[in-house]
N, CA and C of each residue as an Amber inpcrd file, in Angstrom:
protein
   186
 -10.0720000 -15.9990000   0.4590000  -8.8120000 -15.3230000   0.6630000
  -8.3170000 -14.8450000  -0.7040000  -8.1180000 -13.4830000  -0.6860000
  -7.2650000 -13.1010000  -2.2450000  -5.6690000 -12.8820000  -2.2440000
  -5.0760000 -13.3720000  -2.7910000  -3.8740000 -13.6910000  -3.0770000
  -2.8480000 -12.1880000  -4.0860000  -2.0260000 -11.8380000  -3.9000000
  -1.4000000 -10.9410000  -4.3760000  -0.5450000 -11.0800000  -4.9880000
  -0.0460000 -11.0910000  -6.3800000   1.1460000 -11.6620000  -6.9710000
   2.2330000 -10.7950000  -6.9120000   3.5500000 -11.2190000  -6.9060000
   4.4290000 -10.1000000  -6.1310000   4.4950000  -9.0880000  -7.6620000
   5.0510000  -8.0180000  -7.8220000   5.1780000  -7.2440000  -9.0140000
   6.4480000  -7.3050000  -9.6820000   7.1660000  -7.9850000  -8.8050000
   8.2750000  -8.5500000  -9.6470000   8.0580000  -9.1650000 -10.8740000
   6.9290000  -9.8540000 -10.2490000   6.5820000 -11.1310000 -11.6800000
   6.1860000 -11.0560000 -13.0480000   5.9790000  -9.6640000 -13.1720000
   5.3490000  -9.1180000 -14.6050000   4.2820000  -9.8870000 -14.9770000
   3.7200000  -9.4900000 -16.0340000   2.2670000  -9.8540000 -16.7030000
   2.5570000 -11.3390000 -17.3390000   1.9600000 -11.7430000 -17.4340000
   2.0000000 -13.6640000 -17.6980000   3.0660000 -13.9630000 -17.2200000
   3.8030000 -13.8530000 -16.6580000   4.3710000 -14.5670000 -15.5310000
   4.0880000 -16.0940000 -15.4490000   4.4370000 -17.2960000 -15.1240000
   3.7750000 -18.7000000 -15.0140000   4.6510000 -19.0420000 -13.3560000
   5.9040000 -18.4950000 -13.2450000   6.6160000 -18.4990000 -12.2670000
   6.1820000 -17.5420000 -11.2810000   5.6900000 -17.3640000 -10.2700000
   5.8970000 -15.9250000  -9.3660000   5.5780000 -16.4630000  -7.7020000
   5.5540000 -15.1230000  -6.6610000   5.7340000 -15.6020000  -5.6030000
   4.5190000 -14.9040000  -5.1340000   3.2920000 -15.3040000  -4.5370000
   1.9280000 -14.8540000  -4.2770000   1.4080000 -14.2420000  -2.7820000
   1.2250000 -13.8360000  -2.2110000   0.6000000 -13.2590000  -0.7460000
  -0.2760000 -12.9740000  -0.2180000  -0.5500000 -13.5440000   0.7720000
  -2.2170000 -12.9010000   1.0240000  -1.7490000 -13.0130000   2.5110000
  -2.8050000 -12.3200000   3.1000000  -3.1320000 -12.1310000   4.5950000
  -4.1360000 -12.6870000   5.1090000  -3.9730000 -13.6910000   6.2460000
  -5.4080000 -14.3610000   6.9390000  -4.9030000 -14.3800000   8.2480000
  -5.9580000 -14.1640000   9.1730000  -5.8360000 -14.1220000  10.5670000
  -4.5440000 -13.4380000  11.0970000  -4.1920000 -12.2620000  10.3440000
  -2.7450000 -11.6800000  11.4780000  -1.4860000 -12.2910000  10.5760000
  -1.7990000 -13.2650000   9.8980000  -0.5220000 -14.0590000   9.4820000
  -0.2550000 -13.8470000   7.5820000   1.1970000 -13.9260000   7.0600000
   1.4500000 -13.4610000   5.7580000   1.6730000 -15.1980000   5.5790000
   0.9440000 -15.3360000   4.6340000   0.8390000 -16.6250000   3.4850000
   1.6050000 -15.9720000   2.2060000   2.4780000 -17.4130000   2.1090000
   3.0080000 -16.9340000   0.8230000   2.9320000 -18.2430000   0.3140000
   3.4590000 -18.2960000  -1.2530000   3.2170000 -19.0580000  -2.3910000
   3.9670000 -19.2710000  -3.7850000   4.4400000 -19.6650000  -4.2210000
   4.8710000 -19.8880000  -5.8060000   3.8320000 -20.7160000  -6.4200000
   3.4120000 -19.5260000  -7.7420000   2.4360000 -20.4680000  -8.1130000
   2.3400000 -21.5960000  -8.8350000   3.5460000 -21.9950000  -9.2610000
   4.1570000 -23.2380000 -10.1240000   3.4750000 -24.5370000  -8.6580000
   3.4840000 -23.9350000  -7.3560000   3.6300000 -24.9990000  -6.2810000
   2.3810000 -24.2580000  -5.3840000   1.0650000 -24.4510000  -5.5540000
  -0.1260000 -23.1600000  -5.1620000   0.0520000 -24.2150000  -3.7710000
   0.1380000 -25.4620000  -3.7370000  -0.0220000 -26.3690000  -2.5240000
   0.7210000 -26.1760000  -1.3050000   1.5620000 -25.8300000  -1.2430000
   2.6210000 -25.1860000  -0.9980000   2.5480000 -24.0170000   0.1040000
   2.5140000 -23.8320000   1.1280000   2.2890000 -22.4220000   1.2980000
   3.2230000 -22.2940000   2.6590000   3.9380000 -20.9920000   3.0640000
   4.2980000 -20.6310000   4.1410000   3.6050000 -19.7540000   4.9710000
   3.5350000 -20.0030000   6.2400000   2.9640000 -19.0340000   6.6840000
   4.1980000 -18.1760000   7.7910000   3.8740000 -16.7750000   8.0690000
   4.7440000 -15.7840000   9.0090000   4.0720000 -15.0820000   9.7440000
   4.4860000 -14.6360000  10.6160000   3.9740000 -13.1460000  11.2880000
   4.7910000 -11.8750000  10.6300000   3.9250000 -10.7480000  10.5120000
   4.2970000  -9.6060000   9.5110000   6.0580000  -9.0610000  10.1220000
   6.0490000  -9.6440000  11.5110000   7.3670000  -8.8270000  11.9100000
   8.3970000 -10.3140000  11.5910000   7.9360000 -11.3790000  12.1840000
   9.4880000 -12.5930000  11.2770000   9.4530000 -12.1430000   9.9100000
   8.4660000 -11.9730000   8.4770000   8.4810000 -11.8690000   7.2770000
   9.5890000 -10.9070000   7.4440000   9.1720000  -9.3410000   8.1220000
   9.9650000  -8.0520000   8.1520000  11.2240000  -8.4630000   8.0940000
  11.7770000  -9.4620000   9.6580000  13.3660000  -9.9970000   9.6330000
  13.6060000 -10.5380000   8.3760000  12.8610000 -11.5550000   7.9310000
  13.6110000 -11.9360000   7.0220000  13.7320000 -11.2400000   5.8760000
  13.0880000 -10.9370000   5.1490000  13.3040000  -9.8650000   4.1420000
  14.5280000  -8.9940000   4.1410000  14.8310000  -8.3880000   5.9850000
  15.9520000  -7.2070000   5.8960000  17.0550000  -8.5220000   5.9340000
  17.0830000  -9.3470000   6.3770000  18.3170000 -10.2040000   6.5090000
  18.9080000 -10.4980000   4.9390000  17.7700000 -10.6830000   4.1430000
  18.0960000 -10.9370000   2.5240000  18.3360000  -9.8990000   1.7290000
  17.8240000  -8.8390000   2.4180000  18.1090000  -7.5160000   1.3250000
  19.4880000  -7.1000000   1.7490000  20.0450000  -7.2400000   3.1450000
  21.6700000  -6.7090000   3.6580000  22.3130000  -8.5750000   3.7360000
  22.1390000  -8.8890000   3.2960000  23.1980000 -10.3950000   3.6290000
  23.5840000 -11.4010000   4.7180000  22.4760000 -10.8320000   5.8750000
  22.8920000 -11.1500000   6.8990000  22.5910000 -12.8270000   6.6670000
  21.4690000 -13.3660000   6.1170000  21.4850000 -14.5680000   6.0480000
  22.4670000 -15.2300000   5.2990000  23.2840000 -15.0840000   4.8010000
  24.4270000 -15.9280000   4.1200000  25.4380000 -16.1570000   5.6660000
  25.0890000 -15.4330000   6.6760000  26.3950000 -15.6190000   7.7330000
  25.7120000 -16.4760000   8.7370000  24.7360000 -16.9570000   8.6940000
  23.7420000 -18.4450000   9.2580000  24.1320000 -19.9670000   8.7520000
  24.2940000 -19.6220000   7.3390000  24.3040000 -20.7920000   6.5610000
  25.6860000 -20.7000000   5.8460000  27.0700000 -20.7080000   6.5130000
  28.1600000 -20.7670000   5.5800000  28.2100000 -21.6930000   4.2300000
């Protein structure tokens, strides 16, 4: 499986957040924590992402 480091993270980076795709499903990662991993389907990732980019998740978790 190859892993994608987000591009946020710039070049030597030691902190960043990693991705890869297996079976249909988005794996993600920080590589400080490689053990670590979440897995999603590309359309929950989609929700969550738009929920964090417009705020909607702060009105879940007062």
């Amino acid at each position: 499986m190859e892993w994608q480091k987000s591009t946020f993270s710039g070049i030597g980076a030691e902190n960043c957040l990693e991705l890869a795709h297996h079976k249909g499903r988005i794996l993600l990662c920080e590589s400080d924590a490689p053990g670590t991993v979440v897995t999603a389907t590309p359309a929950r990732l989609h929700t969550l992402l738009l929920a964090i980019k417009t705020g909607q998740e702060s009105r879940r978790n007062p």
